[in-house]
Structures are given as C-alpha cells and as structure tokens.
N, C-alpha and C positions, 0 to 999 in steps of 0.2 A: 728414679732414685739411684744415688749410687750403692755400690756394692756395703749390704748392711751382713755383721756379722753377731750371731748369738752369744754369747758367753754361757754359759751356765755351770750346774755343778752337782758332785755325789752327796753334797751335804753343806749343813752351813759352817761359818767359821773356818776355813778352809785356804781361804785368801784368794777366794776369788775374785774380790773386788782392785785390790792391790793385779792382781792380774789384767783385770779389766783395763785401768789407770793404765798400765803398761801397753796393753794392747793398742787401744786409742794414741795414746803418745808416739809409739812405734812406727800407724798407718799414717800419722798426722791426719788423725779424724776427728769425729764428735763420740759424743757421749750419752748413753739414754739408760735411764733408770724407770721404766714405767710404771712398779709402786714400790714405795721407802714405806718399808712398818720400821716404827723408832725415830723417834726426832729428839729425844732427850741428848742423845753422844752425836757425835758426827758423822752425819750422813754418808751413804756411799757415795750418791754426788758430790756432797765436801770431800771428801776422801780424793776421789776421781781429781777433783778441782786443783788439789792440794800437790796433789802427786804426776800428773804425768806432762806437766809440762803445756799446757792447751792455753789457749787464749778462754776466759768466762763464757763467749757466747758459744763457743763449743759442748761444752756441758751442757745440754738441752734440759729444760724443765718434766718433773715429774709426773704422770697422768694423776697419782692418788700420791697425797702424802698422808698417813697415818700415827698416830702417835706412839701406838700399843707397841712395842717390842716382840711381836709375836706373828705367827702366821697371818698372812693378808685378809683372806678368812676373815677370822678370830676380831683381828686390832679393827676391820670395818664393821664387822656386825657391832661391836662395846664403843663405837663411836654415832652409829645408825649412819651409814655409809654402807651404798648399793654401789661394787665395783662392777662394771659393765663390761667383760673379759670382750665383748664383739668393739667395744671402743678405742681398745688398744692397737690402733697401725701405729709402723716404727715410722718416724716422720722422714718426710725428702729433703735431701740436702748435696751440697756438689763435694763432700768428700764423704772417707769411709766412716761406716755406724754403726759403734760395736754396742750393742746392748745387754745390758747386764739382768737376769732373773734373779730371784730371790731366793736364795738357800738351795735345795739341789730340784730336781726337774718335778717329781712329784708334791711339790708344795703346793696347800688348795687357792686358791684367788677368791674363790666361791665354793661353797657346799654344794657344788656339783661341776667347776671348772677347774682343771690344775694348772701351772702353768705351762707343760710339757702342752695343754691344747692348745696353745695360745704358740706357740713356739708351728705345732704341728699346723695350722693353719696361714701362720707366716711363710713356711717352705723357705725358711733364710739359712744356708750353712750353718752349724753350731759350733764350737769346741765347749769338750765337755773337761774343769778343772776337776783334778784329781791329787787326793793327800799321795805321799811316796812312803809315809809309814804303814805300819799293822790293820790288817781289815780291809785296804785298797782293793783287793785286789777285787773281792767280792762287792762291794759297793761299786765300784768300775764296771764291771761286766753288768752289774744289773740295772745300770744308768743305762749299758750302752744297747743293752734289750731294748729298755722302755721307748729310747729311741726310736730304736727300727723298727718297733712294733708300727710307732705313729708315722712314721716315714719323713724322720726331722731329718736333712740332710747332715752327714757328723764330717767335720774339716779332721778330728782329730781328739785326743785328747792330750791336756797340759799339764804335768804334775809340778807341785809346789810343794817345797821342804826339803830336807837333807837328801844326799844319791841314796838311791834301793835301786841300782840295776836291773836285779831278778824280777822286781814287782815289776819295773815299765817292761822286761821282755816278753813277759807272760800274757801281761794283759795285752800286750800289743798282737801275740800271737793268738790269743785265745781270743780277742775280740775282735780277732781281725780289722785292725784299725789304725791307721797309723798316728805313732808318738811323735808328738808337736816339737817339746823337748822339755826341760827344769826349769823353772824358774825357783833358785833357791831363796830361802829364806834371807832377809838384808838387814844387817846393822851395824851402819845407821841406813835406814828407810829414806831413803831422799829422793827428789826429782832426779837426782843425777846417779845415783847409784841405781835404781830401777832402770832406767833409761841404759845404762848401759851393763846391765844382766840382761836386759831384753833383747838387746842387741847380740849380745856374746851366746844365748841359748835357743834364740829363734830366729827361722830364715821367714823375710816377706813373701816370699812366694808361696808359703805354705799354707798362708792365710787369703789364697784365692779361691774364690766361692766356685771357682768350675772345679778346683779340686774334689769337692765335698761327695759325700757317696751316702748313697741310704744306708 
C-alpha cells in the first residue's frame, strides 16, 4: 500500500474534515471515511468530494454508513448494526490515503472499541487537528497522551481558526511535537481557496510517514 495517513482530532466540529479535503487534495491522493454517523446533511465524504479537488473514484466508499448523527456507538446499536472495529483495514491503492476518524480520538466504535484502537493497530502516522482558540491547549496535550499512551505514530499537529501563536508555541513545546502549521478559517470555502491555504501553510515533506514519532 502506499503511504496512508490518519487525520484525526481533539474534538468534533473543529474542521477536521475540511482539513482532510485539503490534505488529500495537496498529496493528490484518495480519500477514506471508514464510518459516517449522519446522512441527513452532507457527508464528510460529500464534503471531501466537494472540496478538494479529486477525481469521484478517489473518494473511497465507507465501511459503515449510519444514519444517527451521534457517536458510531450509539447511531449503530438504534439502527441494530454490529460495527466490526477488526473489519476496518485502510484499503491499498497506488497514491497517498488520508483517512479521516470521526470526532476527536476517544470516540467509542463499540462499547468496548474506541477509535484511537483502531488507529493504534493500524501503526499509520497520524496528524492530530487542533482548534487555535480557548481550551486547546488542554484538549491538545491530552489527545497527544492518549496517543502515545497507544503508540499511534503522531506526524504532528494541525491547528484551524484565527493565529494564537502562544497556544501553538506551548503546545508544541510542552507536547513535544512538532506544529504542522494553520490552516485558517475560509470565505468563501472553495476548491480553490483551500487548495491554495494548503499550499501557503503546509510543506509536503512534513507529511512524510518516516517523519512520524511515537
């Protein structure tokens, strides 16, 4: 397989996904979403699809698609849906594969699997997205524990939103981790304004898996 890379995050809502979209776009890679809870709004795959620029068949289909708007968990048991966390390999493909988790690392799959296991059994580089407002900094360091506790390899972390300086210098010091860079918030939200904030706050090399460090 080629080089696959994790996304994930301190929490939901956050723009990870809009990060993702960018990431993919950036490697000129695919796209994996391995479960969507919510099908009412558009999906993070639509989202992904929408936004970075990709040809359809790079947006790889979803293992679970769920309808609930709620933890994987949750929206599968109210659907009687057995999600099979040992089912989820990231698929092979001849470019890069950024794969997006759902909400930040400890969200459950299962009442007894979170996705940070599923992550930690992949042993795939991670970046972990990060708000740049109030409460980061704590939410950042204790992503970047749970991390290392499981021995997720971390590329780095990505913050999204207005500059806070101080917050990415601290956590980068205190988490000993290296800042990926900003991805600020966009409008108008378009293929072509993503595409080139990605460009102007992130270097490709930084997004190489020998990078990554427990």
């Amino acid at each position: 397989m080629s080089e696959a890379i994790v996304v994930t995050g301190t929490d939901t809502g956050i723009g990870k996904t809009v990060f993702a979209a960018g990431l993919a776009g950036f490697l000129d890679g695919f796209y994996w979403k391995p479960v969507q809870a919510g099908l009412a709004e558009e999906t993070d795959s639509e989202t992904v699809a929408r936004l970075a620029g990709l040809a359809p068949e790079r947006i790889l289909p979803e293992a679970w698609r769920l309808a609930l708007p709620a933890s994987p968990h949750l929206a599968a048991e109210q659907e009687g849906v057995a999600i099979d966390p040992a089912a989820l390999v990231p698929p092979a493909g001849p470019r890069p594969l950024v794969i997006e988790g759902a909400g930040g690392l400890l969200v459950p799959l299962t009442r007894q699997a979170l996705f940070a296991d599923v992550f930690a059994r992949w042993r795939l580089p991670a970046v972990l997205c990060a708000r740049t407002a109030l409460g980061t900094i704590n939410h950042t360091l204790l992503s970047l524990e749970a991390m290392r506790a499981r021995g997720i390899p971390i590329l780095g972390v990505a913050f999204i939103g207005e500059a806070h300086e101080e917050n990415a210098r601290i956590i980068g010091a205190l988490g000993n981790v290296k800042v990926l860079g900003r991805l600020p918030r966009l409008d108008p939200l378009t293929p072509e304004t993503l595409a080139a904030a990605f460009a102007s706050a992130f270097r490709r090399e930084d997004f190489d898996a020998r990078r990554a460090a427990a």
